[in-house]
C-alpha positions as CSV (number, residue, x, y, z in Angstrom):
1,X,0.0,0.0,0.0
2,X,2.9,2.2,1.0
3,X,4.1,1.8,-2.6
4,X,0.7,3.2,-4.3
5,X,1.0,6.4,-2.2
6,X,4.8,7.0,-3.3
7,X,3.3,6.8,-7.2
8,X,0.4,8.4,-6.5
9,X,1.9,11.1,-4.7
10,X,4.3,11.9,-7.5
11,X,1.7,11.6,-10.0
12,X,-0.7,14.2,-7.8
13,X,1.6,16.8,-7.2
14,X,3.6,16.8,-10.6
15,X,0.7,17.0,-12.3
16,X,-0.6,19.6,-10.2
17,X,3.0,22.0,-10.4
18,X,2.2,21.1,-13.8
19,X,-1.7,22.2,-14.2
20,X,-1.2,25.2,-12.3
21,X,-1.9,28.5,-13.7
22,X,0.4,30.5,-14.9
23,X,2.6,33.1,-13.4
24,X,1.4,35.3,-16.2
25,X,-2.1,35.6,-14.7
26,X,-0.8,36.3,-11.7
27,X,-1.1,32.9,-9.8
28,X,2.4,30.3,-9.6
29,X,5.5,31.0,-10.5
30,X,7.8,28.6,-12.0
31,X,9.7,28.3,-8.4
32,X,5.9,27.8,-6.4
33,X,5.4,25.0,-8.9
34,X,9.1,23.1,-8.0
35,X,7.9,23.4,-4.4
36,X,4.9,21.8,-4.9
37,X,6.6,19.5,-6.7
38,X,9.3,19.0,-4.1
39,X,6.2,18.4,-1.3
40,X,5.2,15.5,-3.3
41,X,8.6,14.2,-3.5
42,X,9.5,14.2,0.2
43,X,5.5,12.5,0.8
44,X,7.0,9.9,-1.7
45,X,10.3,9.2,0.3
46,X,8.9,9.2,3.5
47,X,6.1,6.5,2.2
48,X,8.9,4.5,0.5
49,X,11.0,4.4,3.2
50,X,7.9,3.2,5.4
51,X,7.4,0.3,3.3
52,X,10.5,-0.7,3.1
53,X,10.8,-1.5,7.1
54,X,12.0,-4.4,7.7
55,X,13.7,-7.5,10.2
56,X,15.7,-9.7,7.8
57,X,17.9,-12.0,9.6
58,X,20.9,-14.2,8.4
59,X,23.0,-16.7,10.1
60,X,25.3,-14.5,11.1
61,X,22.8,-11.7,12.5
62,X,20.0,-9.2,12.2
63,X,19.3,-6.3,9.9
64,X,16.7,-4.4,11.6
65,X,15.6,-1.5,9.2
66,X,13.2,0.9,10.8
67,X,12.0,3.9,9.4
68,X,15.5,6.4,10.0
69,X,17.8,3.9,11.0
70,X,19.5,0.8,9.4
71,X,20.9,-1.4,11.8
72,X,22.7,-4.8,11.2
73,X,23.5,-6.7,14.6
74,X,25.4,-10.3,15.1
75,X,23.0,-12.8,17.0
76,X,25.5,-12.3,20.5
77,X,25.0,-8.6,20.5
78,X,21.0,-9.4,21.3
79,X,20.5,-10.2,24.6
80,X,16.5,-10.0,24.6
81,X,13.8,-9.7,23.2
82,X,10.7,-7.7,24.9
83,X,6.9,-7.5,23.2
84,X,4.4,-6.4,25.7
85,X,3.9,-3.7,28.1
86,X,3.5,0.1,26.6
87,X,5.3,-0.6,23.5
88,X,4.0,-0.8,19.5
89,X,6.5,-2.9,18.6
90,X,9.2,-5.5,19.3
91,X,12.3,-3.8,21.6
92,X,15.6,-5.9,21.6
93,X,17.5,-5.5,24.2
94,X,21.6,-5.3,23.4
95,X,24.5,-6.3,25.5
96,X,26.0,-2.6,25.4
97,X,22.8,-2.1,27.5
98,X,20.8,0.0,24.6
99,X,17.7,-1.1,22.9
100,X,16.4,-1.4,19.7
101,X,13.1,-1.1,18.4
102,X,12.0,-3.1,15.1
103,X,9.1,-1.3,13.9
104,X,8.7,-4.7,11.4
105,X,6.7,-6.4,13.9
106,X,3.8,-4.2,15.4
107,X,1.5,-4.7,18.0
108,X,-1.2,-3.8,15.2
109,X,-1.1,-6.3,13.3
110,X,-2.6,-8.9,15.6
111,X,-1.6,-12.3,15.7
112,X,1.0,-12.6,13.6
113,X,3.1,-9.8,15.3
114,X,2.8,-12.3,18.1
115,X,4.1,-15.5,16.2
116,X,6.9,-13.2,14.8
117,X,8.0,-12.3,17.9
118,X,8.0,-15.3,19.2
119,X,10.0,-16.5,15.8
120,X,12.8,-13.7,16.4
121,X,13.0,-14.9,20.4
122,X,13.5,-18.3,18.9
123,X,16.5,-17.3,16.5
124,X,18.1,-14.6,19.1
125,X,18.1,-18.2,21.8
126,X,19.4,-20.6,19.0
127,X,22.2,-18.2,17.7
128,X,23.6,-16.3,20.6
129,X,23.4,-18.6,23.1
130,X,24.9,-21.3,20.3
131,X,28.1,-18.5,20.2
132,X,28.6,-18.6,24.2
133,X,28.5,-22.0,23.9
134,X,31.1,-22.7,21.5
135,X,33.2,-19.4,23.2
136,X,32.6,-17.0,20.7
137,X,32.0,-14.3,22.7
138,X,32.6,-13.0,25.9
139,X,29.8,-11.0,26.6
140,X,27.2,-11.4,29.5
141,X,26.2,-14.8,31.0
142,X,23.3,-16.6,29.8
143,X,21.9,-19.3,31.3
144,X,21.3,-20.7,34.8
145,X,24.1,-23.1,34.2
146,X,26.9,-20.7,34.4
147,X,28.4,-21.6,30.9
């Protein structure tokens, strides 16, 4: 959907800077029009970059894209992985102590937010904790066996 309002909003307002009136009457001036133009544009990006949020992970990691921010994380740097409370979305938790939001899987979209949560908890258990294991990292404790 996010995709039919970037063309549609280029089509609306180019046509528009197009359809004005003239300055000759008066009205738009060849500047008011590149503005107008320019509006349409930056609707455009901001849609575009709005649909193309996303969570992609790999076996090496994470590459949480939200809608400023591009973010790739290995599975160790993910401590947690938090979807409840106040939130909208999914907030990992890092081992540097900061969070992350991944405004891929939202609270709005009902029951599969849910199952995709539970699907990145899954990977970020299986990979990180697979690292400490095997002593790739020597980051914070996991576990209750002390390993």
């Amino acid at each position: 959907m996010a995709l039919g309002v970037v063309w549609t909003s280029l089509a609306v307002f180019g046509g528009l800077a197009i359809l004005m009136p003239a300055e000759t009457l008066g009205h738009w001036s060849i500047v008011d029009r590149l503005m107008f133009f320019a509006l349409g544009v930056a609707i455009a990006v901001v849609a575009w970059r709005y649909a193309s949020i996303s969570a992609v992970p790999t076996r090496d990691g994470l590459v949480v894209r939200n809608l400023v921010l591009t973010r790739s994380l290995t599975w160790p740097e993910v401590v947690g992985v938090q979807f409840g409370g106040g939130e909208p979305w999914v907030t990992l938790d890092l081992d540097d102590g900061d969070t992350l939001a991944v405004m891929a899987i939202q609270k709005a979209d009902g029951d599969v937010s849910g199952r995709e949560a539970s699907r990145l908890a899954a990977l970020v258990q299986a990979f990180g904790e697979s690292r400490h294991r095997d002593g790739g990292d020597t980051g914070p404790e996991r576990g209750g066996d002390g390993s």
